[in-house]
DRENTI-758075 format. One line per field, with one value per atom (N, C-alpha, C, O): residue in one letter; atom name; x, y, z. Coordinates in nm, 2 decimals. Each point is the difference from the previous one (the first is absolute). Layout:
zase: [a / ...]
gukol: [CA / ...]
east: [X / ...]
north: [Y / ...]
up: [Z / ...]
END
This chain:
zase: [x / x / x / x / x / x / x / x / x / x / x / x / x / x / x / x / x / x / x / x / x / x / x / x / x / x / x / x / x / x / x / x / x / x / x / x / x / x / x / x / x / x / x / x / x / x / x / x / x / x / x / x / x / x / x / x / x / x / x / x / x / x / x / x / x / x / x / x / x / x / x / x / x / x / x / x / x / x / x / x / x / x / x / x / x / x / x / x / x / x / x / x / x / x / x / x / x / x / x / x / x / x / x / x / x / x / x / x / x / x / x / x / x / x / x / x / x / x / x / x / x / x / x / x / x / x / x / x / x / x / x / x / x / x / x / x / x / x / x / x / x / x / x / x / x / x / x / x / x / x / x / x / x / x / x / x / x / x / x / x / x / x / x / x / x / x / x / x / x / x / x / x / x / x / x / x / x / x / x / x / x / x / x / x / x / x / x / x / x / x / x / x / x / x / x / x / x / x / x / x / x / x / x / x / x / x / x / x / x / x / x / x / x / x / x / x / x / x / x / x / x / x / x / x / x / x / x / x / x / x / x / x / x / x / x / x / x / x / x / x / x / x / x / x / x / x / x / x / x / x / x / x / x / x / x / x / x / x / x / x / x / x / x / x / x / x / x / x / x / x / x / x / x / x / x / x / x / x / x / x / x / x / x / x / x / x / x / x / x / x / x / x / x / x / x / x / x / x / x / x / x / x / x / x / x / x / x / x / x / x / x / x / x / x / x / x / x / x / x / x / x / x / x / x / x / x / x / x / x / x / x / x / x / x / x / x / x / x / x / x / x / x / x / x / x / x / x / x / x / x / x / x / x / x / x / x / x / x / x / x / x / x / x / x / x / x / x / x / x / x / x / x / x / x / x / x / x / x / x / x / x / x / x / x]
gukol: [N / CA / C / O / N / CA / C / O / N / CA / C / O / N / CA / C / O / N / CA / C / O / N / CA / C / O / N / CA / C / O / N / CA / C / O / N / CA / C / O / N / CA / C / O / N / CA / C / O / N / CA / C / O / N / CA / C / O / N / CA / C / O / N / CA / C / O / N / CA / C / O / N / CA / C / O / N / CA / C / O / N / CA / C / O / N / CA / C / O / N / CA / C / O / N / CA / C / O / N / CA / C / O / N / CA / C / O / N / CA / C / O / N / CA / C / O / N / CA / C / O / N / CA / C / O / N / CA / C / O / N / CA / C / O / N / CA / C / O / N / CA / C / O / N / CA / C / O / N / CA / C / O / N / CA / C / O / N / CA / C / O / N / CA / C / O / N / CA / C / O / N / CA / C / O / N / CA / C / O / N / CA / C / O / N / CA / C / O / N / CA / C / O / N / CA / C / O / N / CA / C / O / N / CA / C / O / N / CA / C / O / N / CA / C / O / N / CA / C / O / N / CA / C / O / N / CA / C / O / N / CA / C / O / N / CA / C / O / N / CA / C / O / N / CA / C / O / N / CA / C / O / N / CA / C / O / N / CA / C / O / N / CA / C / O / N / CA / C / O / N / CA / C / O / N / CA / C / O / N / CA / C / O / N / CA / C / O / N / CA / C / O / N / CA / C / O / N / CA / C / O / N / CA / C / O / N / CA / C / O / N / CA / C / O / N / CA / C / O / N / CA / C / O / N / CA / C / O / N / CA / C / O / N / CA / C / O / N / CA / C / O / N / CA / C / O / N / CA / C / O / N / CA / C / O / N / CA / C / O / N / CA / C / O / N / CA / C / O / N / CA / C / O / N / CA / C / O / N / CA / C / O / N / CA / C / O / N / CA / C / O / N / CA / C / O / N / CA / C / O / N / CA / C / O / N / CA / C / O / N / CA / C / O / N / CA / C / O / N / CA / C / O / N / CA / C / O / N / CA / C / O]
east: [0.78 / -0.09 / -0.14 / -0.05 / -0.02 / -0.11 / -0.11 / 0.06 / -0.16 / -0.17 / 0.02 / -0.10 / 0.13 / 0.00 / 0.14 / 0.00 / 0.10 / 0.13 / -0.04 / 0.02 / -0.10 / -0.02 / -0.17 / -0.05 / 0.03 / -0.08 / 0.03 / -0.04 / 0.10 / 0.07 / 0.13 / 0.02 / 0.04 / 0.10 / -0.11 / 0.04 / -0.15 / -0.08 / -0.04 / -0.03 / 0.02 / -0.08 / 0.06 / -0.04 / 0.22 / 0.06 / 0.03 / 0.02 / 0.00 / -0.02 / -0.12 / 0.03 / -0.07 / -0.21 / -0.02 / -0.09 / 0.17 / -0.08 / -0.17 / -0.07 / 0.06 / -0.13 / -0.13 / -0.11 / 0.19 / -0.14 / 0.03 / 0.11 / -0.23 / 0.01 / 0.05 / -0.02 / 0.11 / -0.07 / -0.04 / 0.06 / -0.17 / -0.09 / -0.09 / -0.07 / 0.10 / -0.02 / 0.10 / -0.03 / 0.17 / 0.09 / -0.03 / -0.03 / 0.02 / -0.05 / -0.10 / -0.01 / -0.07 / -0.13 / 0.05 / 0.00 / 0.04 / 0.04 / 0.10 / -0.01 / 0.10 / 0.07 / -0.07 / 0.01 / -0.09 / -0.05 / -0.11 / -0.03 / -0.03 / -0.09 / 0.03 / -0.05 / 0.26 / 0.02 / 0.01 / -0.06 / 0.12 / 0.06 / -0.15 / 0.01 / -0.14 / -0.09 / -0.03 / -0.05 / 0.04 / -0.03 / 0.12 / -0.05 / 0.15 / 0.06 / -0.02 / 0.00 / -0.01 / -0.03 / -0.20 / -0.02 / -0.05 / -0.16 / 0.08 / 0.02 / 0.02 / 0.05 / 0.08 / 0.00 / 0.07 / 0.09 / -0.09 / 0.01 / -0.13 / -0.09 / -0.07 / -0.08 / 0.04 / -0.08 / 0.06 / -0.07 / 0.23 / 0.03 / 0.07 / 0.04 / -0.04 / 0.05 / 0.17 / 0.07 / -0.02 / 0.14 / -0.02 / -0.10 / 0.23 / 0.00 / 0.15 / 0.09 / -0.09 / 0.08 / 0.07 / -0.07 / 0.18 / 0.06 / 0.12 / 0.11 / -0.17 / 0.13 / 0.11 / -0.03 / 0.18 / 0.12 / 0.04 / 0.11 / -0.24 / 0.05 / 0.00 / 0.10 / -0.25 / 0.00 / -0.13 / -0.09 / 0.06 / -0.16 / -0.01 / 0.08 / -0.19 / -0.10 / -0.06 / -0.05 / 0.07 / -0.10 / 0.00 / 0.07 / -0.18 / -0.04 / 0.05 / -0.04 / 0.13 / 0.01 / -0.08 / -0.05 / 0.05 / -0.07 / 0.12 / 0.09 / -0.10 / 0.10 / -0.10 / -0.11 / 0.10 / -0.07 / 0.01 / 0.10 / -0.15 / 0.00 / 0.13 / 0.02 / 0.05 / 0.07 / 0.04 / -0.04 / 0.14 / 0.04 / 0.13 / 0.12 / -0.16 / 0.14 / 0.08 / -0.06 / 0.13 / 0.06 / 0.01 / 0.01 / -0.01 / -0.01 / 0.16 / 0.06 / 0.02 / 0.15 / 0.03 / 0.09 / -0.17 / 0.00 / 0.05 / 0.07 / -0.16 / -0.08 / 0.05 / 0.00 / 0.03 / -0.04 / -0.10 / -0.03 / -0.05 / -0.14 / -0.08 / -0.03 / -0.01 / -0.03 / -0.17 / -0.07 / 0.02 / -0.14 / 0.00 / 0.06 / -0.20 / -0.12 / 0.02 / -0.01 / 0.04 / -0.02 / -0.08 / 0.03 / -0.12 / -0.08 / 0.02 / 0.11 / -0.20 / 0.05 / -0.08 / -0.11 / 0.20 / 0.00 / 0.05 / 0.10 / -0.20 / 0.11 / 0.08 / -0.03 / 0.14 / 0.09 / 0.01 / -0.02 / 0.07 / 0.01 / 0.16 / 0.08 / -0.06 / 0.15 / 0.00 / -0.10 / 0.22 / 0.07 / 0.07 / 0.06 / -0.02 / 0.11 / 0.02 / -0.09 / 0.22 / 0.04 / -0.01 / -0.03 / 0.02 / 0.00 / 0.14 / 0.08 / -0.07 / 0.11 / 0.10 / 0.12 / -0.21 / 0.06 / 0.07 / 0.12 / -0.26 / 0.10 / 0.13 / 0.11 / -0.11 / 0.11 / 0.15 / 0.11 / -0.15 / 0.13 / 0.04 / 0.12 / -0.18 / 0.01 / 0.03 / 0.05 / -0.04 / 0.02 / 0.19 / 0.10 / -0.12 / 0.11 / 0.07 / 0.12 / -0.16 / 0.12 / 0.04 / 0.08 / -0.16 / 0.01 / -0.08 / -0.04 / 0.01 / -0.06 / 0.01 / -0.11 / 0.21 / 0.01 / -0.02 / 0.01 / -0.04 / -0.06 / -0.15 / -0.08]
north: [0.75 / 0.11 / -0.05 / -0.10 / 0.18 / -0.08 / 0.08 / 0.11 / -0.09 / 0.01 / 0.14 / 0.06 / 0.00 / 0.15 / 0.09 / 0.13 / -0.19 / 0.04 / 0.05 / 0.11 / -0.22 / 0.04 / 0.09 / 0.05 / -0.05 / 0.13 / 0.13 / 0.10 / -0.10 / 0.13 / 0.04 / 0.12 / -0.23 / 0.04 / 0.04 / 0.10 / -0.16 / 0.07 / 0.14 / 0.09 / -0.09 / 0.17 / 0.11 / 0.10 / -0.15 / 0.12 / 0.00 / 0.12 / -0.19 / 0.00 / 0.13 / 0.11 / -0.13 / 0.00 / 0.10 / -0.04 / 0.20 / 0.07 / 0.06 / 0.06 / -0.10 / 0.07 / -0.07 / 0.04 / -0.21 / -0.07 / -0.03 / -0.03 / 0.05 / -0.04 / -0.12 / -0.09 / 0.09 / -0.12 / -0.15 / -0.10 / 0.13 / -0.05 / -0.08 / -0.10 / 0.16 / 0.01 / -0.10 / -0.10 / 0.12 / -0.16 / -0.08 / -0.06 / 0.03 / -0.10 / -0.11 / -0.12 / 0.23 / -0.08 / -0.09 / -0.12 / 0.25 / -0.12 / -0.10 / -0.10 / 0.10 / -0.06 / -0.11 / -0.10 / 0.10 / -0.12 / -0.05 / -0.12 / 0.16 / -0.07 / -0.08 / -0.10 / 0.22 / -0.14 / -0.11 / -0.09 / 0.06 / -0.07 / -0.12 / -0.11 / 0.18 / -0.08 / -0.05 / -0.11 / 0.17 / -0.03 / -0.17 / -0.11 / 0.12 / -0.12 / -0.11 / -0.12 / 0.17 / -0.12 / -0.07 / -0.12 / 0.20 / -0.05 / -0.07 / -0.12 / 0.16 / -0.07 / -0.09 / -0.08 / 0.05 / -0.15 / -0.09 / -0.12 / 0.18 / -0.13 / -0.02 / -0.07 / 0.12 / 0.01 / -0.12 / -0.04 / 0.00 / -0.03 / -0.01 / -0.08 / 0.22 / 0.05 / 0.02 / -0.04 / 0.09 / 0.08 / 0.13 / 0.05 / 0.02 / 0.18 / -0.02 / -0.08 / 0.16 / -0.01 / 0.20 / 0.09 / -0.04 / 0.13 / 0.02 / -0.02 / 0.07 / -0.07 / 0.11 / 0.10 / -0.15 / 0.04 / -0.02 / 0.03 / -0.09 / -0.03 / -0.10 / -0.05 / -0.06 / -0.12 / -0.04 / 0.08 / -0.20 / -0.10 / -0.04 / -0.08 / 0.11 / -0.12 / -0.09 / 0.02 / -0.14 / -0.11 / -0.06 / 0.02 / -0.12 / -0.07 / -0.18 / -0.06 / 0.00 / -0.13 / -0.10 / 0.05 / -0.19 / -0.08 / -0.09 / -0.03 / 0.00 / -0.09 / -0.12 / 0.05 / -0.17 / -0.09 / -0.05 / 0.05 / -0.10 / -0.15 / -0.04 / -0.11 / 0.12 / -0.11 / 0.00 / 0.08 / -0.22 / -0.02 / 0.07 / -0.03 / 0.12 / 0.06 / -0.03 / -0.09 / 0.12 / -0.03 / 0.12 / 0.12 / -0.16 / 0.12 / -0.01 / -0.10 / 0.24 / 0.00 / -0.06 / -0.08 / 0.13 / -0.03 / -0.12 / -0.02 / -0.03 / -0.17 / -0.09 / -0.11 / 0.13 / -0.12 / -0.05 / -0.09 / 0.16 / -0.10 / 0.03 / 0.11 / -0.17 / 0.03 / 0.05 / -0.08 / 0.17 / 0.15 / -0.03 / -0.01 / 0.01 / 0.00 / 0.18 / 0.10 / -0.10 / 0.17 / 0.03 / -0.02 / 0.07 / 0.05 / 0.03 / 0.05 / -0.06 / 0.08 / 0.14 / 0.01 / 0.08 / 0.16 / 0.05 / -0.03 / 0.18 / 0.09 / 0.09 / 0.07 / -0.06 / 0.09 / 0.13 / 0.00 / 0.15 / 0.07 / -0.03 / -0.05 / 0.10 / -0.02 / 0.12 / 0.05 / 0.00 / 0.11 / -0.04 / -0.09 / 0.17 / -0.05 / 0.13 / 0.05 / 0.02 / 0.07 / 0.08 / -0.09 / 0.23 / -0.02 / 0.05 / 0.07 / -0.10 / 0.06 / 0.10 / -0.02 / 0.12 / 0.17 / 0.00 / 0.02 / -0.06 / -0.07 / -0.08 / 0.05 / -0.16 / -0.08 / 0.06 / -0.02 / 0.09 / 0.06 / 0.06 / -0.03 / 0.15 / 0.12 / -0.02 / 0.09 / -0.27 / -0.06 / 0.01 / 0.06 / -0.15 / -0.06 / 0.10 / -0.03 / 0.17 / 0.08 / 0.12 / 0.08 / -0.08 / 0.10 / 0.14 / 0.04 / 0.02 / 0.05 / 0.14 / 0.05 / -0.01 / 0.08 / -0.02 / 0.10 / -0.19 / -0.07 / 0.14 / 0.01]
up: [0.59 / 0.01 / 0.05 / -0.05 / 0.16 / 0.00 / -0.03 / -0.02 / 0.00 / -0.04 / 0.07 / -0.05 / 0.11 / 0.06 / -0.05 / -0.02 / 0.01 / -0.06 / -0.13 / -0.04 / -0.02 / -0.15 / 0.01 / -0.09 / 0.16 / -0.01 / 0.03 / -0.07 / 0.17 / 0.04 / -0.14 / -0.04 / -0.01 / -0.16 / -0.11 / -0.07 / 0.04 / -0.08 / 0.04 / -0.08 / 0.19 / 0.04 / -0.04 / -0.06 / 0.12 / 0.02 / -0.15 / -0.03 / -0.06 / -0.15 / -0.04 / -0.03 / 0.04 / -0.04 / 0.11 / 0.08 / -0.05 / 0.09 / -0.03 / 0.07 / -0.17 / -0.08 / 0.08 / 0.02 / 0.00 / 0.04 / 0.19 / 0.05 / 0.00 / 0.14 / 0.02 / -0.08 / 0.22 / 0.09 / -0.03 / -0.03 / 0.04 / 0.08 / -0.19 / -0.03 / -0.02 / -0.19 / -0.03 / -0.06 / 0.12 / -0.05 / -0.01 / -0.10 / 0.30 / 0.05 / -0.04 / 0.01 / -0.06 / -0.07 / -0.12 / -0.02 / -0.06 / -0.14 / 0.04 / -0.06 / 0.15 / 0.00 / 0.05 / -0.07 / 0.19 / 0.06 / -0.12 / 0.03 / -0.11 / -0.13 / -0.10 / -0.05 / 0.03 / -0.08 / 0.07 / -0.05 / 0.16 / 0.05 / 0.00 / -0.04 / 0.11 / -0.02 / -0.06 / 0.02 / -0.20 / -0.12 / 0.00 / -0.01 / 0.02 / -0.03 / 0.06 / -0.04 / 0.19 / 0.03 / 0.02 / 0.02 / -0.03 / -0.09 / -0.12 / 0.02 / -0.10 / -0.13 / 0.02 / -0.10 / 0.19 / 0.03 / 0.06 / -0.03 / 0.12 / 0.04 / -0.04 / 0.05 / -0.18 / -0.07 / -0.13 / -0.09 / 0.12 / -0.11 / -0.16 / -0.08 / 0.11 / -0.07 / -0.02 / 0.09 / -0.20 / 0.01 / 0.00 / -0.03 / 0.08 / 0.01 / -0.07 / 0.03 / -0.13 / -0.10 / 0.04 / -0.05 / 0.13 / -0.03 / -0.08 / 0.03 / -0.18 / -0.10 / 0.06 / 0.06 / -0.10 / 0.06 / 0.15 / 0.04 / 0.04 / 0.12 / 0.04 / 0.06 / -0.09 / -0.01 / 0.01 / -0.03 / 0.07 / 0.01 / 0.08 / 0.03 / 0.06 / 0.14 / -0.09 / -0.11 / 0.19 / -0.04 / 0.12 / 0.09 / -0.10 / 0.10 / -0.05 / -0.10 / 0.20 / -0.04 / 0.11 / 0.09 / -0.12 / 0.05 / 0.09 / -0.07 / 0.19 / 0.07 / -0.01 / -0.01 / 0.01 / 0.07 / 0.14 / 0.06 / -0.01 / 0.09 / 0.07 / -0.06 / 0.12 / 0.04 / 0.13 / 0.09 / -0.07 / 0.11 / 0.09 / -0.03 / 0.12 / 0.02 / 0.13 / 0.06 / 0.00 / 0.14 / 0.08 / -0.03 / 0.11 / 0.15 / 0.02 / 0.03 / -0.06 / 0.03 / 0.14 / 0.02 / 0.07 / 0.13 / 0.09 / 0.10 / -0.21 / 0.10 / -0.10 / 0.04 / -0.17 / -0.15 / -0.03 / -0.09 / 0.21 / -0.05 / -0.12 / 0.00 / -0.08 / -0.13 / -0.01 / 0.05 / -0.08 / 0.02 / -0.23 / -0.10 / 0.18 / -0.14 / -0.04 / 0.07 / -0.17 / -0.07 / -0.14 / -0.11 / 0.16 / -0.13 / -0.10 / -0.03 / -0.06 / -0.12 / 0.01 / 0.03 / -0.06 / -0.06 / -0.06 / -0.06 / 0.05 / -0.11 / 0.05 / 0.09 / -0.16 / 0.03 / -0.10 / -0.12 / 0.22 / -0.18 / -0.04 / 0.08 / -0.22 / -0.04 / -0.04 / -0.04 / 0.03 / -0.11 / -0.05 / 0.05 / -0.21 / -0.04 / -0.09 / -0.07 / 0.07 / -0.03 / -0.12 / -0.07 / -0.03 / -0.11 / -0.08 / 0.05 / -0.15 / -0.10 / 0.07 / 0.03 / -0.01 / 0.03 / 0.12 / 0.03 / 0.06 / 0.16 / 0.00 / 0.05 / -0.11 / 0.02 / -0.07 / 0.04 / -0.12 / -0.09 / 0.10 / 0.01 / 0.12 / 0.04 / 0.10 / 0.06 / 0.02 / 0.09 / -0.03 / 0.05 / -0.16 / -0.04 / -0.06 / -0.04 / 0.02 / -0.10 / 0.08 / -0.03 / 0.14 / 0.12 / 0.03 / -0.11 / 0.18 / 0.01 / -0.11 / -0.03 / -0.01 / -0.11 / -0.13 / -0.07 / 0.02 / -0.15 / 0.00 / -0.10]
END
């Protein structure tokens, strides 16, 4: 589903609220989490799951290409990981 799919499923949900009214919350939360992952933080959505941000380091990696071996930074990545409710709903099917 992408970022307009799920706006347009909330609307026609929600005929009460505009448009253009989704859109917004929808694109805030989305802002709100990620300010809060570079910020450092976790985003905790209980029954669905948690953003966090992990740390890669430093290393040495190879170019598939060529084998020649390329310096790679360290960065952060975000992670998710699933919560309780999700994984059951995954694993017990969509009718649970």
């Amino acid at each position: 589903m992408t970022k307009s799919e799920l706006i347009q499923h909330i609307a026609e949900q929600n005929p009460h609220l505009y448009h253009r009214d989704v859109e917004r919350i929808v694109t805030t939360i989305f802002d709100e989490i990620s300010n809060a992952l570079a910020d450092g933080n976790r985003v905790e959505l209980r029954g669905f799951g948690a953003f966090s941000v992990k740390h890669r380091d430093a290393r040495v990696g190879r170019n598939p290409r060529t084998g020649e071996s390329v310096e790679v930074d360290s960065k952060h990545i975000p992670f998710f990981k699933t919560g309780k409710q999700l994984r059951e709903r995954l694993n017990n099917g969509a009718d649970s």
